[in-house]
Structure formats: C-alpha cells, structure tokens
KENU-958599 format. One record per residue (C-alpha): residue number from 0; residue in three letters; x, y, z. Coordinates in steps of 0.25 Angstrom, whole numbers, plus 5000, padded with zeros to 4 digits. Layout:
+-----+------+------+------+------+
|  nr | rest |   xx |   yy |   zz |
+-----+------+------+------+------+
| NUM |  ALA |    X |    Y |    Z |
...
+-----+------+------+------+------+
END
This chain:
+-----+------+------+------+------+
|  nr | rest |   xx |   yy |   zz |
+-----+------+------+------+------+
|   0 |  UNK | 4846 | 4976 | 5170 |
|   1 |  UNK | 4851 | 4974 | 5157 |
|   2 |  UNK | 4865 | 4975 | 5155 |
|   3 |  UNK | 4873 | 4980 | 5142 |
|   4 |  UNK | 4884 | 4986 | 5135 |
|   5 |  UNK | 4882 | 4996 | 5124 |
|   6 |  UNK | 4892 | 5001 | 5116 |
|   7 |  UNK | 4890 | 5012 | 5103 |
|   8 |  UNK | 4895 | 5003 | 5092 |
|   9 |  UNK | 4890 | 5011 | 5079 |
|  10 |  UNK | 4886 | 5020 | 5086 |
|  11 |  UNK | 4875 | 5012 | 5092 |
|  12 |  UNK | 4872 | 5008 | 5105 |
|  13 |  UNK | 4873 | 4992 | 5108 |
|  14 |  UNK | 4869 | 4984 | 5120 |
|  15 |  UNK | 4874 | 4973 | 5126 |
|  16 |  UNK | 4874 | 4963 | 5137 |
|  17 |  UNK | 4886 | 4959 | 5143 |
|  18 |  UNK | 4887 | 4947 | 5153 |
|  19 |  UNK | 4892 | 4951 | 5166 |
|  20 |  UNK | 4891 | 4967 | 5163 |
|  21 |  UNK | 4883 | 4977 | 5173 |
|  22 |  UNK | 4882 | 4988 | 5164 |
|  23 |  UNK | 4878 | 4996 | 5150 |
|  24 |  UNK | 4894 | 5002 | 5145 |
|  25 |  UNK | 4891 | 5012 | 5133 |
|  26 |  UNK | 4899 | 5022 | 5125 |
|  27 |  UNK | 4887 | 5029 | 5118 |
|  28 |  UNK | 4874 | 5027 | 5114 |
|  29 |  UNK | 4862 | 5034 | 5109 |
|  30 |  UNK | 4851 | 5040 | 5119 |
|  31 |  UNK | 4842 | 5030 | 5112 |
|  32 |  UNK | 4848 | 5018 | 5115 |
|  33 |  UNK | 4852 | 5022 | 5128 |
|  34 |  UNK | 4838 | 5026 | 5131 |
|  35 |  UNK | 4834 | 5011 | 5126 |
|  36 |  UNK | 4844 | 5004 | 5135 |
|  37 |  UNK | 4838 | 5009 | 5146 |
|  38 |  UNK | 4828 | 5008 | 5143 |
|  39 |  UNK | 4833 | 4991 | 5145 |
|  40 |  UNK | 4836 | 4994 | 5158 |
|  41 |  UNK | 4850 | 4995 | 5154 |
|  42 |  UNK | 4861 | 4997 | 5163 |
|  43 |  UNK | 4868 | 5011 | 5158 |
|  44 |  UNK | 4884 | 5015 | 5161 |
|  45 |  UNK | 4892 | 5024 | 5156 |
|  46 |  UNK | 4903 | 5017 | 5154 |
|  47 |  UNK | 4914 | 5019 | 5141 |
|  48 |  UNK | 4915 | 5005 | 5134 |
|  49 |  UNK | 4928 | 5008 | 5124 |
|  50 |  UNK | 4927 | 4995 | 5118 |
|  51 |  UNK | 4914 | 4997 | 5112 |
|  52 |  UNK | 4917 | 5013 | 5109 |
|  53 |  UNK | 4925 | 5010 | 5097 |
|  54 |  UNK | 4915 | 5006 | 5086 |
|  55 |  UNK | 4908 | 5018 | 5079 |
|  56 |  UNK | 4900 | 5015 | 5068 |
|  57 |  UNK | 4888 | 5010 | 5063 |
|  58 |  UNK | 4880 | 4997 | 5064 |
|  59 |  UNK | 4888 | 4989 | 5053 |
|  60 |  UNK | 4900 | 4990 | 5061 |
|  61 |  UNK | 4897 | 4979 | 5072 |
|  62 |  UNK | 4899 | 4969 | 5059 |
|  63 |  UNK | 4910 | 4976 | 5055 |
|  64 |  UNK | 4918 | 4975 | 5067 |
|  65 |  UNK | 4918 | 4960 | 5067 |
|  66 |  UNK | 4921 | 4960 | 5054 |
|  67 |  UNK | 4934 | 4969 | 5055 |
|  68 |  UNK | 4936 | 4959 | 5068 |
|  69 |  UNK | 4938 | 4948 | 5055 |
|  70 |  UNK | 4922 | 4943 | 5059 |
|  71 |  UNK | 4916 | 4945 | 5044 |
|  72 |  UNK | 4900 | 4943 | 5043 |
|  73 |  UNK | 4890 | 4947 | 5033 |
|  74 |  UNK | 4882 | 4953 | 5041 |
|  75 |  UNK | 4877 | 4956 | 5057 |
|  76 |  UNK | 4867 | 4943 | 5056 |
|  77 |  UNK | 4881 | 4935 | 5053 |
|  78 |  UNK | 4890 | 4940 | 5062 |
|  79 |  UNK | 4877 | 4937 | 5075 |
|  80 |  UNK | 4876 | 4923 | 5071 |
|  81 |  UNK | 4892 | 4922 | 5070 |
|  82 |  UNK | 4893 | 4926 | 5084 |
|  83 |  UNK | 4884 | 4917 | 5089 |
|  84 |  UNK | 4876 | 4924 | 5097 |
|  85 |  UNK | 4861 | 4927 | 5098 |
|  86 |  UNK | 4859 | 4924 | 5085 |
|  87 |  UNK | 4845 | 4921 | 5085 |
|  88 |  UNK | 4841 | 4935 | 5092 |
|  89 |  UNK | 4850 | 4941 | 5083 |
|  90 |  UNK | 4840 | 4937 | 5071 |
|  91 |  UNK | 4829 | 4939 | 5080 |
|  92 |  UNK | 4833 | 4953 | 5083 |
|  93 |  UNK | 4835 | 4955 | 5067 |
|  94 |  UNK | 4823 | 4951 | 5064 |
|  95 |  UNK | 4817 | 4959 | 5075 |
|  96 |  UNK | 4823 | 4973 | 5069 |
|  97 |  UNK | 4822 | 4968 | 5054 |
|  98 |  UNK | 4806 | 4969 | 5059 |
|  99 |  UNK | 4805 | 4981 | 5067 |
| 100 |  UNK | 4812 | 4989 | 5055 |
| 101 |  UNK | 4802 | 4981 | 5045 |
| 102 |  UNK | 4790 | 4986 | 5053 |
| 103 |  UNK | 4796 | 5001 | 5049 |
| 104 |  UNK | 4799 | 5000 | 5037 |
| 105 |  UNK | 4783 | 4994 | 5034 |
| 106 |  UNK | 4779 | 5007 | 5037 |
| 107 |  UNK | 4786 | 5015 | 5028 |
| 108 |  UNK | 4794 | 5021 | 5039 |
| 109 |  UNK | 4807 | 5025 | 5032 |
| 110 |  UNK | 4815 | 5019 | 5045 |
| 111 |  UNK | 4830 | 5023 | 5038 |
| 112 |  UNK | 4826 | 5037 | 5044 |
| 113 |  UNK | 4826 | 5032 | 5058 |
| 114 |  UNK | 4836 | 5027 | 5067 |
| 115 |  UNK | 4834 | 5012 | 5066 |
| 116 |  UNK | 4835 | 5011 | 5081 |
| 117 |  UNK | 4821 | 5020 | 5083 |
| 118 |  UNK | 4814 | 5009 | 5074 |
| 119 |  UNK | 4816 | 4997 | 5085 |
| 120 |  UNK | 4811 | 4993 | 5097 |
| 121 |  UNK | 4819 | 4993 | 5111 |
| 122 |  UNK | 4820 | 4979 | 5114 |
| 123 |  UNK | 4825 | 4979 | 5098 |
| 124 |  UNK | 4835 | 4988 | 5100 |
| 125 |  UNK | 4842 | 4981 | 5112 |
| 126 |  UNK | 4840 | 4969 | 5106 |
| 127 |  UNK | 4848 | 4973 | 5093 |
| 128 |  UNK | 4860 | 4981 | 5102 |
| 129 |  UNK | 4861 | 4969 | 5110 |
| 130 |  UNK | 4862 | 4960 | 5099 |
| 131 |  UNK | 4873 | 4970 | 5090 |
| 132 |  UNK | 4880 | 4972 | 5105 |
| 133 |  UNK | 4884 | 4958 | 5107 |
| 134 |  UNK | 4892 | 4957 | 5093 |
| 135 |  UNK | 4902 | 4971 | 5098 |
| 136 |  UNK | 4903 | 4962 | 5112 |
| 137 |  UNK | 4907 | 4950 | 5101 |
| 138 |  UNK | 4915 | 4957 | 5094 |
| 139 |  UNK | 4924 | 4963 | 5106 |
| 140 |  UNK | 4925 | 4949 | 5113 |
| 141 |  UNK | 4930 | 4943 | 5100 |
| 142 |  UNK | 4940 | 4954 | 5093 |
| 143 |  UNK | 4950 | 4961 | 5096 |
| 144 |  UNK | 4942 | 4974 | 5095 |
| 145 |  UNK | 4952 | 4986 | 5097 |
| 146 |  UNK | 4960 | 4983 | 5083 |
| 147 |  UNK | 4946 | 4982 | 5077 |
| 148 |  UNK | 4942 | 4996 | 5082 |
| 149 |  UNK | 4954 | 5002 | 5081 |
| 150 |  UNK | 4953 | 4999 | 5065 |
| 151 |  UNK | 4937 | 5002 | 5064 |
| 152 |  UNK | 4937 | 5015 | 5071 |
| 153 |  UNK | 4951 | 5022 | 5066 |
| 154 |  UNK | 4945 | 5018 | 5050 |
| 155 |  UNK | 4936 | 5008 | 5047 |
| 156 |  UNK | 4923 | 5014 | 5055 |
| 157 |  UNK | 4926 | 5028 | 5046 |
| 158 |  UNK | 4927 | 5021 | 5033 |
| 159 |  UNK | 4914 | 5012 | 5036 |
| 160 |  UNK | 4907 | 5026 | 5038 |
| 161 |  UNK | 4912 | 5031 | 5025 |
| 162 |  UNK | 4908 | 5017 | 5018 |
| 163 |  UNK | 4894 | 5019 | 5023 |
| 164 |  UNK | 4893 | 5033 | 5017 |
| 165 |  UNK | 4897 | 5025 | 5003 |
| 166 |  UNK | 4887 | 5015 | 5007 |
| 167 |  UNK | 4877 | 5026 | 5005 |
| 168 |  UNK | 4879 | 5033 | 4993 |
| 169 |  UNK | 4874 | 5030 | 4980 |
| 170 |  UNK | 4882 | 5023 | 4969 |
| 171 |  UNK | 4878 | 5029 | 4955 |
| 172 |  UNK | 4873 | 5018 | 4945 |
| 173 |  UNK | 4875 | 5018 | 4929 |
| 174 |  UNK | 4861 | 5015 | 4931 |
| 175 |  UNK | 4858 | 5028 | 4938 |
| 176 |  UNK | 4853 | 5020 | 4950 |
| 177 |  UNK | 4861 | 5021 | 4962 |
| 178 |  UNK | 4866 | 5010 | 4974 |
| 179 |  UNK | 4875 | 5009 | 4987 |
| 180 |  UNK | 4886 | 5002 | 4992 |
| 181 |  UNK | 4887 | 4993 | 5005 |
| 182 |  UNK | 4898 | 4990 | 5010 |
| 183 |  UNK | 4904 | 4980 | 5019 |
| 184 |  UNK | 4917 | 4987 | 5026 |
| 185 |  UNK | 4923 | 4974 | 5033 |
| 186 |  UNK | 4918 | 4961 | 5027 |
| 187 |  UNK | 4930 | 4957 | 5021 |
| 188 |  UNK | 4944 | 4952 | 5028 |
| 189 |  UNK | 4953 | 4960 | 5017 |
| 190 |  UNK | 4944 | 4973 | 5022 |
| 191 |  UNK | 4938 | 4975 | 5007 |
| 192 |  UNK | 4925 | 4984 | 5006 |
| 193 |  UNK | 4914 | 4973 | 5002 |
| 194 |  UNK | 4899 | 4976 | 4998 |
| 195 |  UNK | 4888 | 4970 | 5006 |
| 196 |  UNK | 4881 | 4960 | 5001 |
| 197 |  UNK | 4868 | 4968 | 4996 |
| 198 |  UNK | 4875 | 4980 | 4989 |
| 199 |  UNK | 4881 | 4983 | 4976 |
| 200 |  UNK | 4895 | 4976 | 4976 |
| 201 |  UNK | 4902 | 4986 | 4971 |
| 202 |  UNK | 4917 | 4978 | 4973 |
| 203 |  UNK | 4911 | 4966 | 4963 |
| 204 |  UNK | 4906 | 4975 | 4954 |
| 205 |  UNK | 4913 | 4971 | 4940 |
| 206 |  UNK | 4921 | 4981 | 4933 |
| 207 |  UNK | 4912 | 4980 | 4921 |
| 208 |  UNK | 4901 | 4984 | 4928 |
| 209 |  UNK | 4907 | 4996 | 4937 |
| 210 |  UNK | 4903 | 5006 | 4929 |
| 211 |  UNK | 4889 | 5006 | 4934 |
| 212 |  UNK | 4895 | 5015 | 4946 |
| 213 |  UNK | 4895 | 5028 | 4940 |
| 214 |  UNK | 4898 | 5041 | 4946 |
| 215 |  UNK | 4886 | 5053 | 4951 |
| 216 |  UNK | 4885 | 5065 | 4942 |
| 217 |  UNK | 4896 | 5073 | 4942 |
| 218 |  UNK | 4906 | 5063 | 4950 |
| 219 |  UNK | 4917 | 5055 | 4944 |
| 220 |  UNK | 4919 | 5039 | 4950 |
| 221 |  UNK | 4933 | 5040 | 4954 |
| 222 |  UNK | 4941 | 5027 | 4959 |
| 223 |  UNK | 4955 | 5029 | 4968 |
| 224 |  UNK | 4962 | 5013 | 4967 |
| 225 |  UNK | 4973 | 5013 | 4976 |
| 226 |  UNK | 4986 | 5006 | 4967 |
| 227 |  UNK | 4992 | 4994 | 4969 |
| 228 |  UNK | 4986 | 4995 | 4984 |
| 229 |  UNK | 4986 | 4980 | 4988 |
| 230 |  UNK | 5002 | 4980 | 4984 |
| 231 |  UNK | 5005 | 4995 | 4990 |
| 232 |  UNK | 4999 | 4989 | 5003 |
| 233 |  UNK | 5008 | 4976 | 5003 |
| 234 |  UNK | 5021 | 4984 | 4999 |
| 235 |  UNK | 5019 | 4993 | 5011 |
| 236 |  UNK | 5013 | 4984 | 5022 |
| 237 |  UNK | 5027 | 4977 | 5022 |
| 238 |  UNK | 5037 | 4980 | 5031 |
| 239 |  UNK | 5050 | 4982 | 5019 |
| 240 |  UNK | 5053 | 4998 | 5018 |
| 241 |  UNK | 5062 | 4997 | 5006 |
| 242 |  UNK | 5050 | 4990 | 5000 |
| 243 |  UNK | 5037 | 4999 | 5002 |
| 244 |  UNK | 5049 | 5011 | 4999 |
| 245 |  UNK | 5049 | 5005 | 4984 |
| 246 |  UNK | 5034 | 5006 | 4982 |
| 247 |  UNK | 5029 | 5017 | 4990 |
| 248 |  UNK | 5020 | 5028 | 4986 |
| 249 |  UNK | 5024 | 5020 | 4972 |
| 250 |  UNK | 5011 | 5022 | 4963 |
| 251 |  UNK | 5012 | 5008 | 4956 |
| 252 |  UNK | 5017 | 4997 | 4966 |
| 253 |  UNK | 5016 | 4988 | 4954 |
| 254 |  UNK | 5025 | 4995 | 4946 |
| 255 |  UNK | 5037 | 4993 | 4955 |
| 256 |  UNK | 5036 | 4979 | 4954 |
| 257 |  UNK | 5048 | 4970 | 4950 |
| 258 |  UNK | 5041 | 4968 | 4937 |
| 259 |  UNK | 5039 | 4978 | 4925 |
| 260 |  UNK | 5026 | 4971 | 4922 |
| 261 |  UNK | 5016 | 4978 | 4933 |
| 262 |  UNK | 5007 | 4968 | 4933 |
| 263 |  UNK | 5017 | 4957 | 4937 |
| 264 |  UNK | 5023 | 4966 | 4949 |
| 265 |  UNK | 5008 | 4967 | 4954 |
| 266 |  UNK | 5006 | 4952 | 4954 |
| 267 |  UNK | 5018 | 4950 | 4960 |
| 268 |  UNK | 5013 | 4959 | 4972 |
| 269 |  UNK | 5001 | 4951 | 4974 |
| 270 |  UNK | 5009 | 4937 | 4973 |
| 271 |  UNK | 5019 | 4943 | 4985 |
| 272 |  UNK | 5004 | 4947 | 4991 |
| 273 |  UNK | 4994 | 4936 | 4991 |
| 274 |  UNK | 5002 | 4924 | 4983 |
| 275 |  UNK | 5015 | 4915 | 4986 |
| 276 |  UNK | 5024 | 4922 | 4977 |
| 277 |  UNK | 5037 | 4930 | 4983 |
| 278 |  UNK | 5049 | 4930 | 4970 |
| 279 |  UNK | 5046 | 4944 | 4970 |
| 280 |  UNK | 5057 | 4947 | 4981 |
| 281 |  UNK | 5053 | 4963 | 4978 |
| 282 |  UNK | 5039 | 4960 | 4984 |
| 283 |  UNK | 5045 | 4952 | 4996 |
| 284 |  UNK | 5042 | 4962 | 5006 |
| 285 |  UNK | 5027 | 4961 | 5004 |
| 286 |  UNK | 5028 | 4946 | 5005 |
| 287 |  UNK | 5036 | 4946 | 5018 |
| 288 |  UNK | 5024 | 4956 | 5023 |
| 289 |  UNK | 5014 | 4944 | 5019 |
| 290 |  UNK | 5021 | 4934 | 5029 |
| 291 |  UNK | 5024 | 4944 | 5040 |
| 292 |  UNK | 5007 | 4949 | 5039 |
| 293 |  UNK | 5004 | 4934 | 5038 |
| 294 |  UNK | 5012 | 4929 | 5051 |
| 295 |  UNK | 5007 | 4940 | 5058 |
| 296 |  UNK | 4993 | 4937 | 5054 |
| 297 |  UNK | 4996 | 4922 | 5059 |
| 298 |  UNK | 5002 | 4928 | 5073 |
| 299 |  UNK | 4991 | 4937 | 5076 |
| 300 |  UNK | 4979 | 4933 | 5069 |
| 301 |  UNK | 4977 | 4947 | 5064 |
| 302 |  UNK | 4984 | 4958 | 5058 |
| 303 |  UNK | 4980 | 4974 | 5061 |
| 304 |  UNK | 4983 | 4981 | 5048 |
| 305 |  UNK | 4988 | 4995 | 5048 |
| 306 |  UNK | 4974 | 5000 | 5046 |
| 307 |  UNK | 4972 | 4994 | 5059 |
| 308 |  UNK | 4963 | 4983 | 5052 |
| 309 |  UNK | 4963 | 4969 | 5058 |
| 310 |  UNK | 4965 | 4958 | 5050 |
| 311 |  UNK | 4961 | 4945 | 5055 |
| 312 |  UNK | 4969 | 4931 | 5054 |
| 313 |  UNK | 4959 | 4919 | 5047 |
| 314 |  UNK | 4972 | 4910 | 5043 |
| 315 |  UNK | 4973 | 4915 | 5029 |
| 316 |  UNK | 4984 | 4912 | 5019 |
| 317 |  UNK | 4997 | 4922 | 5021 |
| 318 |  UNK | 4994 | 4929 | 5009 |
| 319 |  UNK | 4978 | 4931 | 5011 |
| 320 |  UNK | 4983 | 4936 | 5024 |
| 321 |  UNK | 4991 | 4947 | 5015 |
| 322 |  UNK | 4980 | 4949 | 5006 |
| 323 |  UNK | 4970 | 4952 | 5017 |
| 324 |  UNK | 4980 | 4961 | 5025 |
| 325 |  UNK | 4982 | 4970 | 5011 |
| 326 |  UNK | 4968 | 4972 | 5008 |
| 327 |  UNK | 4965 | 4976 | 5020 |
| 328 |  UNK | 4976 | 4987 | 5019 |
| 329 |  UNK | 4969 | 4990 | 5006 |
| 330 |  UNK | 4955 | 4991 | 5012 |
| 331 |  UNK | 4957 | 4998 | 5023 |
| 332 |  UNK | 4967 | 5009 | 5017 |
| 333 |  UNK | 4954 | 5009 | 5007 |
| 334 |  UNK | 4947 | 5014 | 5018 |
| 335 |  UNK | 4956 | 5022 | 5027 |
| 336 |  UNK | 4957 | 5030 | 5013 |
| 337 |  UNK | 4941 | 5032 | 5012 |
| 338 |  UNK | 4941 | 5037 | 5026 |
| 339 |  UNK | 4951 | 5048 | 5022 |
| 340 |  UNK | 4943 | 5050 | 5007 |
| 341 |  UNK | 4931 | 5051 | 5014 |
| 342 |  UNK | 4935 | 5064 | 5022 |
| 343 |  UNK | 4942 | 5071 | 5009 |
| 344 |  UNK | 4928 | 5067 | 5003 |
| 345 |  UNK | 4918 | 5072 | 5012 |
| 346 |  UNK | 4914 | 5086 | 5008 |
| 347 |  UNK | 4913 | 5083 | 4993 |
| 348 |  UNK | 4903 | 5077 | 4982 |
| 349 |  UNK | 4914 | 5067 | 4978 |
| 350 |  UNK | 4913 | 5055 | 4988 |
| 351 |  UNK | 4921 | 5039 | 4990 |
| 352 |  UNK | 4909 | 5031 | 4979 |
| 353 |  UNK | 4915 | 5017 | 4985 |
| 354 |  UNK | 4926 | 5010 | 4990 |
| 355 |  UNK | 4932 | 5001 | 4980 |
| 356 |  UNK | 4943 | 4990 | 4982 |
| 357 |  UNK | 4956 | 4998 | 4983 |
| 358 |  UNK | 4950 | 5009 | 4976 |
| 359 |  UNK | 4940 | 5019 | 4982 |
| 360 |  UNK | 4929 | 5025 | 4971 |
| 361 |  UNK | 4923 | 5038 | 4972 |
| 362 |  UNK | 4916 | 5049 | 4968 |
| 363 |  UNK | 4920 | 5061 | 4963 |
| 364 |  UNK | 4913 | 5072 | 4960 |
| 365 |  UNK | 4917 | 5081 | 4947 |
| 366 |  UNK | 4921 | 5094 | 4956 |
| 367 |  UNK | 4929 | 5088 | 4966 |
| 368 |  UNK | 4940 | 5079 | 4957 |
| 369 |  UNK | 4949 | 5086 | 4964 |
| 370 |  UNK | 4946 | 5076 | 4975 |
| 371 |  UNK | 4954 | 5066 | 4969 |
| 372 |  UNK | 4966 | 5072 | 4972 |
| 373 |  UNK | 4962 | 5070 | 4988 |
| 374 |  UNK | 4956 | 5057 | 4986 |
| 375 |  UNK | 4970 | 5052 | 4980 |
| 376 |  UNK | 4978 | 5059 | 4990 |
| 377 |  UNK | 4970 | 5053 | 5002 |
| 378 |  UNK | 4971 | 5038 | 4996 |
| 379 |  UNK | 4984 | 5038 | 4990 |
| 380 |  UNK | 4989 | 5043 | 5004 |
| 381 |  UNK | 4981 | 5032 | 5013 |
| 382 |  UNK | 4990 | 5023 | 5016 |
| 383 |  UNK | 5002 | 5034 | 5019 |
| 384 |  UNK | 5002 | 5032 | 5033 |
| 385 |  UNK | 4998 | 5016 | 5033 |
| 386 |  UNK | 5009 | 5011 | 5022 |
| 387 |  UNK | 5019 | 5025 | 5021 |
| 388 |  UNK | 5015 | 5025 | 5004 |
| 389 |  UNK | 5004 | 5031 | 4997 |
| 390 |  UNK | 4994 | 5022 | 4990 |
| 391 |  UNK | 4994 | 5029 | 4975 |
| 392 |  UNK | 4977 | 5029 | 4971 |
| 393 |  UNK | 4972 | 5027 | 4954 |
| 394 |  UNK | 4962 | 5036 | 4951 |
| 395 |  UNK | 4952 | 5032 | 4940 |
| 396 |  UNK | 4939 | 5038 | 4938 |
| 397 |  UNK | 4927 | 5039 | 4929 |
| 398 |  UNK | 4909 | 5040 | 4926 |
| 399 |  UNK | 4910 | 5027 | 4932 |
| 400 |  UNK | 4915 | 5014 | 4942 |
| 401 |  UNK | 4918 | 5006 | 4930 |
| 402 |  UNK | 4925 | 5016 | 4918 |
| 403 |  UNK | 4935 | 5024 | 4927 |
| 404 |  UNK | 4948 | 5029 | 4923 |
| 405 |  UNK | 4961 | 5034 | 4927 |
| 406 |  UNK | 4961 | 5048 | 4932 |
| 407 |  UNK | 4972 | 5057 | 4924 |
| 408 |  UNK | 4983 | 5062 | 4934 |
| 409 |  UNK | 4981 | 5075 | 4934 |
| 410 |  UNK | 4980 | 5087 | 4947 |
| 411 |  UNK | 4989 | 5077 | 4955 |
| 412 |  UNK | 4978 | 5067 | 4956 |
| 413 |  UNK | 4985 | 5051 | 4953 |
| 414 |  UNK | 4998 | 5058 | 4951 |
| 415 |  UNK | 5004 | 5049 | 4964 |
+-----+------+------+------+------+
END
C-alpha cells in the first residue's frame, strides 16, 4: 500500500510520501488525479490538512514561496539540487516529461489546447507530484510558514494573478511588431518586479530607446509615478507625530526641506537614509527609525513589514537594512495599488500596460480619459490606511514610452 499526502497547492493535486504516516490527507483535488492515485493503490482519507490549504495559485508558486521565505533561485532545477534531495531523479523525471511532450508536439498536435496533465503517462504523473510534494514538505519543515501565507494570500497571490494577465498581452512596437513581458514577482530581496531571463527587459531598457513602446490605435501610454515615494515612506514609517504632521498629504516632501535649493534637501534624505550623515537634526527622526528597524533586525532575524511581508536578516550593514526595508514598502504598496486598479479597470478598453519602478504605465483608451480621475484617486489614496498620509501621483502621458509629457491640471485630475 502506498502511503501519501496530497495537498491542492496551485490548484493541483501533489503526492507525497511521509515516513511514519498511515494515510492519504487531502483538501481538494480533481477527479482525475484522484482516479489516478487509486489507481496506485493509494490509501484515500478524508481528512482537512489546514496547513497545506493555504496556497492557491498556479504552478510558478511553489518557487515563489521559497523565495518570499528569503530562499531565491533561478529556477525549479536550482532550488531541487539546493535542497539536496533526489537530484538525479529530478533530472531523470525532467527528461522524462521534456520527452513525452516532444513526441506530441512531432506530430503536429497543438498540445497548448490540452490540459498538460492528459499528455503524460500515470507512472509520469506520480513521479512528477511526488517530486514537487517533497519541496512544500521542505519548505513547511524549514520556514516559519504562517507569516508567509498570511502575506501571499491577503495580497501577493492576487497581484501574481493580475501580473499574469500583463504577461499575456501584447506590447505595441514602433516597428509594428508586437511582444510580451515575463515577469519574475519575488526574486529580489528589496521586492522590485524583475524580468526573466528570456524576455524583454523592460526595466533596463534605456531612455533613449523607450520610445519603441507606443500605444494601440486609439489609446494614449499614460504613466502614474508616485513622488518623492522612498522619502514619504521613511518620514511616516517613524515613530515622531510632530514629524510625519509637518509632511503629510504635502505634495513635494523635498520642497519642506531645511534648504531652498530642492535638490540639496532631497540629498539630504537619502544621506539620513542610506549614508552616515546626520547634521540635518530636522531629519533626525528618520535616522533614529534606521537604528531602531536595524536592532530589531539583529534581535529577531526578521522584520514583518506592515504589508505583512517578511524580510529576512543576511547581516547587512544598518543602512542596507533601511534600504531594503523602504523598497519593500515601495513594492509592495505598488502592488496593493494594482490590485485595487485592476477592479476599477475591469469593464473597460483602457487596461494597466506594465508595472514600472514606482510608477505604473497604462493604457488608456481615448473615450475613457475620465479614468484618470479614478486611477489617481485609488493610487494617491493607497497607503491611507498603512501610513495615515496620501501619496500624491505625476501624471505624464503621450504616442509613446519615451516622449511623455505632463498631463495639464484640468477636471480635478493632479490638482492634489
């Protein structure tokens, strides 16, 4: 009798042997794969596993719960031979289902149309389960697993949902060719959007050469940047009233500086930030933020930002510590934003083109400008209930990515 557990990570069904177990615990599954399991000669219960019922999604997500557990890899193949296990039947197994799916494709069977799993044999199909199972099992043996899921189901999983849909639409050339976007959601410590490795980079993509992104027929590229965002999200991560009272809902936090010159207030921040400098005693406050967030990183090993993301300790420097911690606020109040866009979004032509940095590109379709005034509503009132101030948007637009300009204040749109 074979003995194992399934649970219905992305939706799927996964197998897998524990040591020691009697019985088969499942939360949901497909007919299919329950037809095929006992098929095994599998030992079936009924039994409600919580711990494995708390990560919907799609295939990609196993990788990207070790890397929001701090545990970044390129790929599945990297993180199989990093937890030492079975390696060799792991690349047996791939070489296996790399095969099988060849031999379909040779003839001419368009096997996108089908649900992969039909394609492959049985004893392929427990073999593959039982090989994904066994890195969930890692994963709940080595991490602390309820802030992870906590943070990936409440917003992370819907925002994946919505960065696949982008993955799928076409990007407008210059050229009057088209391509797509991949993305990798978690790859980085600091949370920042990446591309993979064999698509377009859009975030690389030089400024002199942005222009080749143009907008459809009839649509306008409109691009919402989020101001002074890094700064605004030091001022009110600190723990000084008077101090987040002085710049709240302010639209140019580098205007309020102790300087008139703009530009030497703004560096100013960033030295109380990331460098060693602390003279300006106005910006005190954020500097005393930096040691407290840096000795609590050093107790704990971790800090749970207010987004409820975890940000693991590696012994970085104080200030990397802050740097990290502040563009993880960015990233994800970037994506708690696109969650809410998306819903406003849904019943119209006009549509989120790309996530870009601290701004978001869209879009827009020429009779539904009025859209703009919603867009800017939603993101300059995003981080309302996080930080208790607005976060004032610029709106530029234009024919294309690289020639946009400011968008004139007229109809109560960028009148903050």
């Amino acid at each position: 009798m074979k003995t194992v557990c399934v649970d219905h990570v992305a939706g799927d069904l996964y197998s897998l042997y524990i040591p020691g177990k009697d019985k088969c615990v499942f939360s949901k599954c497909d007919d299919k794969l329950l037809e095929l399991l006992q098929r095994f000669d599998t030992l079936v219960c009924y039994d409600y596993l919580k711990l494995f019922s708390e990560f919907p999604g799609k295939f990609q997500d196993i990788k990207i719960l070790y890397d929001l557990a701090g545990e970044k890899n390129e790929n599945l193949h990297e993180l199989v031979k990093k937890q030492h296990f079975e390696n060799d039947s792991h690349s047996h197994l791939s070489k296996r289902l790399s095969a099988q799916l060849k031999s379909f494709q040779l003839t001419k069977i368009d096997t996108e149309k089908f649900d992969w799993r039909v394609l492959f044999d049985s004893d392929l199909l427990h073999d593959y389960y039982t090989q994904r199972s066994k890195l969930i099992i890692d994963l709940f043996n080595k991490f602390d697993c309820q802030e992870i899921s906590k943070f990936y189901n409440e917003t992370f999983f819907k925002f994946c949902g919505i960065l696949y849909e982008i993955s799928n639409q076409d990007i407008q050339l210059s050229s009057g060719s088209t391509l797509k976007l991949r993305f990798n959601p978690s790859s980085s410590k600091d949370g920042r959007l990446s591309c993979r490795k064999n698509s377009f980079n859009v975030y690389s993509l030089p400024k002199k050469d942005r222009g080749m992104i143009v907008a459809r027929p009839d649509h306008k590229i409109v691009q919402c940047d989020f101001k002074s965002f890094q700064a605004r999200l030091a001022i009110f991560s600190t723990d000084d009233d008077a101090f987040k009272e002085r710049y709240r809902d302010v639209i140019d936090i580098y205007s309020k500086g102790s300087s008139p010159n703009r530009e030497e207030n703004k560096l100013n921040f960033f030295r109380m930030m990331y460098g060693v400098d602390t003279k300006d005693s106005e910006l005190m406050p954020i500097f005393n933020m930096r040691k407290q967030l840096y000795h609590r990183m050093v107790q704990h090993k971790k800090i749970v930002t207010p987004f409820g993301r975890v940000l693991w300790f590696n012994d970085e420097d104080e200030n990397v510590v802050l740097r990290n911690y502040i563009t993880l606020l960015e990233a994800d109040l970037v994506y708690k934003t696109i969650v809410e866009l998306d819903k406003c979004l849904k019943e119209f032509k006009s549509h989120i083109l790309f996530p870009f940095h601290d701004a978001i590109v869209f879009e827009i379709h020429k009779e539904e400008e009025f859209l703009l005034y919603d867009i800017q509503q939603i993101m300059e009132n995003a981080g309302l209930s996080v930080f208790g101030s607005k976060t004032p948007i610029k709106i530029q637009y234009g024919e294309n990515f690289g020639d946009l300009k400011d968008l004139p204040q007229q109809g109560g749109v960028q009148n903050s």
